[in-house]
C-alpha positions in Angstrom: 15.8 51.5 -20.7 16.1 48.8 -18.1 14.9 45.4 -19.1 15.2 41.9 -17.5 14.7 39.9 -20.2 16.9 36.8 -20.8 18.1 37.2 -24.1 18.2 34.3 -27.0 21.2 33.0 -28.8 22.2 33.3 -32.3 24.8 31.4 -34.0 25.9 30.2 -30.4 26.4 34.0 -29.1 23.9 36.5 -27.6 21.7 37.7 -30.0 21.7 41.6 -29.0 19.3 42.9 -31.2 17.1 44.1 -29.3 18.7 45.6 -26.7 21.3 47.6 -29.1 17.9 48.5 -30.8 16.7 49.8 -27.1 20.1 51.5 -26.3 20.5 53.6 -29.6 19.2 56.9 -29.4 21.6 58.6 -32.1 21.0 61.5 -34.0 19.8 59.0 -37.0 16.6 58.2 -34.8 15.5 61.7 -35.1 13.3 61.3 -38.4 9.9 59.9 -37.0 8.7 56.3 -38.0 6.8 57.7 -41.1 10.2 58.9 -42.8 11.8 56.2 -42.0 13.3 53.5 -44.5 10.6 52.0 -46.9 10.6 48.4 -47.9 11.4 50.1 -51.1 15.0 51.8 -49.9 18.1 49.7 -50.6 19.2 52.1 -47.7 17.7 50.2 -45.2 20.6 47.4 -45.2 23.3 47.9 -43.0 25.9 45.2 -43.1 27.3 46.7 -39.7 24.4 46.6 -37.8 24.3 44.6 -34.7 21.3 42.7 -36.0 22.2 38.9 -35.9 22.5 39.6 -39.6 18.6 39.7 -40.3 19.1 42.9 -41.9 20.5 40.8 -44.9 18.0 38.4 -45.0 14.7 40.4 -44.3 13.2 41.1 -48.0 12.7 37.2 -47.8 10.6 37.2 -45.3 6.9 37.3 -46.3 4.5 38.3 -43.9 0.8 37.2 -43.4 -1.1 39.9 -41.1 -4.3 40.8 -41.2 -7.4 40.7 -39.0 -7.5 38.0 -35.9 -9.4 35.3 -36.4 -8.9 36.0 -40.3 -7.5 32.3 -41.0 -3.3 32.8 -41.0 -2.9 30.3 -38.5 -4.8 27.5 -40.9 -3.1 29.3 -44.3 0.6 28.9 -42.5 -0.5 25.3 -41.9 -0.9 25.0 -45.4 2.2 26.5 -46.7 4.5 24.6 -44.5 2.6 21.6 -45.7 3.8 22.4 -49.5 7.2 22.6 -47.8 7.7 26.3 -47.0 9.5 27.6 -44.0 7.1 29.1 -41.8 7.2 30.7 -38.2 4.4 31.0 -35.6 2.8 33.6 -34.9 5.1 35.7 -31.5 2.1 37.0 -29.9 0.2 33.5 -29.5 3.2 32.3 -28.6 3.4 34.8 -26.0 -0.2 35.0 -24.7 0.2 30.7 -24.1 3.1 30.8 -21.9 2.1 33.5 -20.1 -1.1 31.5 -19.0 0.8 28.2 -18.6 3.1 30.3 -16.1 0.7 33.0 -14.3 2.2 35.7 -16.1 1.1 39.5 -16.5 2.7 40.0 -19.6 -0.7 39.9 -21.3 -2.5 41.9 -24.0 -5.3 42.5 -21.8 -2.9 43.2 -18.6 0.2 44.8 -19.7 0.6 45.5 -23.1 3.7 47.1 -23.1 5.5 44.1 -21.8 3.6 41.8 -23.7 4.7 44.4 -26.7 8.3 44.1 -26.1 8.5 39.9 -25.1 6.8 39.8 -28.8 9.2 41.6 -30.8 11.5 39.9 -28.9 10.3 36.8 -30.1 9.7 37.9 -33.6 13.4 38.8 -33.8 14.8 35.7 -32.4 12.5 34.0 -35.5 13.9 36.0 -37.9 17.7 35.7 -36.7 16.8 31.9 -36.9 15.2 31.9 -40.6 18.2 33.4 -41.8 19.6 30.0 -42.3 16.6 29.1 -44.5 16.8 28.4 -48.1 14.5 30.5 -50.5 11.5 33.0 -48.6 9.9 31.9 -45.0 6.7 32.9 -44.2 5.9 34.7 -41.0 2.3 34.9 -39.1 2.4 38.9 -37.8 5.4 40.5 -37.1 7.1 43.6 -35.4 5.3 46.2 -37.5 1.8 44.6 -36.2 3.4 44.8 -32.8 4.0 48.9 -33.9 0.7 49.0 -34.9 -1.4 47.5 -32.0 0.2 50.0 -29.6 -0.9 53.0 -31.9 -4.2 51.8 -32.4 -4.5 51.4 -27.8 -3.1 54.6 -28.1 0.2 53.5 -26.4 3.6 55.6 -26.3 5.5 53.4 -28.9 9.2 52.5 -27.2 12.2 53.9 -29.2 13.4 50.5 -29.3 10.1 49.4 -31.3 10.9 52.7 -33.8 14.2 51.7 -34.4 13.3 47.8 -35.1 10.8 48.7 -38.0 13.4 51.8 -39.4 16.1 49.1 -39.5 14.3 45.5 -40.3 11.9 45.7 -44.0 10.1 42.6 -44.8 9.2 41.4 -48.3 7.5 45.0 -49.5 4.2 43.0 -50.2 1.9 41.9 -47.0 -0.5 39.4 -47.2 -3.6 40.5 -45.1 -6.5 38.4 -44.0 -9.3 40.7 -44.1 -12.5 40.2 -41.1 -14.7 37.2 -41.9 -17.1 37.0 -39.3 -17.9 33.3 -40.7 -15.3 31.8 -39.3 -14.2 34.1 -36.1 -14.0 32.8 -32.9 -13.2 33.3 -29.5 -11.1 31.7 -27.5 -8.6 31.6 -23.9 -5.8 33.5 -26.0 -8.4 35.6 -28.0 -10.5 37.7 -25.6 -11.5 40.4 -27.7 -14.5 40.4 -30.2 -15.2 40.6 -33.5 -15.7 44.6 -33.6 -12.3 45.2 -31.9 -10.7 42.9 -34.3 -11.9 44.3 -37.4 -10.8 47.7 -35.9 -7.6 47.0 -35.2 -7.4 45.9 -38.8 -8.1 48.7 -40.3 -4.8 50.2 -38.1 -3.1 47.8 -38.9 -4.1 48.7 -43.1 -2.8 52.3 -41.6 0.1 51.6 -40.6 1.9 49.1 -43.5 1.1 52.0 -46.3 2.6 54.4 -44.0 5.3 52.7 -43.6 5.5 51.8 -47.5 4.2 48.4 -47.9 1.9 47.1 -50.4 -1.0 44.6 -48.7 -2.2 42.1 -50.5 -6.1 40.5 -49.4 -6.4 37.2 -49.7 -9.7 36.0 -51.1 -11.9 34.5 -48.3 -11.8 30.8 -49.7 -9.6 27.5 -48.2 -6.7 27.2 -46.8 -5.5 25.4 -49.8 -7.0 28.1 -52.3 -5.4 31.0 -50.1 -1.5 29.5 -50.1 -2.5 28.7 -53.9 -3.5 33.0 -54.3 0.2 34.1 -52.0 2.7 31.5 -54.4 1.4 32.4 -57.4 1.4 36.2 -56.4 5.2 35.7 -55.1 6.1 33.8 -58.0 4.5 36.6 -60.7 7.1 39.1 -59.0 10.9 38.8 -59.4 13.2 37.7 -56.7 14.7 40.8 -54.7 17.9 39.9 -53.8 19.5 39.5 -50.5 21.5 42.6 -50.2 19.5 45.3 -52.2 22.1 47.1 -54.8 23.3 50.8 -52.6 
């Protein structure tokens, strides 16, 4: 699969994930995405892989998903104010340099390539947050990007398949659910309230396939919502880095 994407550095070389991710189509890939590797599986680590080493790093990331316009972006806020490492959310990201440079690679244009410049992006912030101390916490991340193109009814690229088989996050996902209260519209949100409380219910779908358990934060503050996610985390014991084989 052709792409002419520029790829990011990691460690001072190319980081390849994605396209190795792109390029395999072994006879491992055969099992479709909902047999692949749980968060659950120590068997999804594979110190070979040609991931940038997130692979060994992944069950510390923690992922806040949920329904747009929910309140991550203002709960992220609040955690990195307490001093935790955090990471935009890719798809913003995305959708704000595309306008600041004319591009097409927009949700609303062309998904696909918006798709694939996001998990891009969400990989390059992984690779990154590898060097972090302790858990970072992650707005969205390449399972949502899996699950927006199911719920458009999208052909989902092999190399998106292969991303979520070999990359588990921490196995619980914060969601926030719809709150009409405080959803708004804006230039990098076009769709409405309706469409975003549909896609969260995919997006539900597609983390218990997968084998994730979501968590829903309470509709309160900020402050009250990064209060509910530490205290969950720190009820639960530490997985390690490397899962025992």
């Amino acid at each position: 699969m052709a792409t002419s994407l520029v790829w990011p550095t990691f460690g001072g070389e190319p980081f390849l994930g994605l396209p190795d991710l792109m390029s395999r189509q072994d006879s491992s890939d055969a099992d479709t995405v909902e047999n692949a590797t749980s968060p659950g599986n120590a068997n999804v680590i594979d110190p070979d892989d040609k991931l940038g080493g997130i692979p060994l790093h992944a069950r510390r990331f923690v992922l806040l998903s949920g329904c747009s316009g929910g309140g991550k972006s203002t709960v992220l806020a609040e955690l990195a104010h307490r001093g935790s490492a955090v990471s935009e959310e890719p798809g913003r990201q995305i959708v704000r340099e595309q306008l600041a440079t004319a591009g097409s690679a927009l949700p609303w244009i062309d998904p696909l390539r918006f798709v694939e410049l996001s998990v891009l992006r969400s990989l390059d912030q992984m690779a990154k947050a590898t060097h972090n101390r302790g858990r970072t916490f992650f707005d969205r991340g390449i399972v949502d990007a899996l699950s927006y193109l199911e719920h458009l009814e999208l052909p989902v690229p092999a190399y998106l398949e292969n991303a979520v088989r070999r990359i588990c996050y921490h196995p619980t996902v914060f969601m926030t659910p719809p709150w009409p209260e405080i959803f708004v519209t804006d230039g990098e949100r076009r769709h409405g309230f309706d469409e975003a409380r549909a896609q969260y219910g995919s997006l539900l779908s597609t983390y218990h396939r997968l084998g994730y358990a979501t968590m829903e934060l309470p509709r309160c503050s900020a402050a009250e919502r990064a209060t509910f996610i530490l205290d969950c985390l720190g009820s639960q014991a530490d997985l390690p880095a490397v899962p025992p084989h």
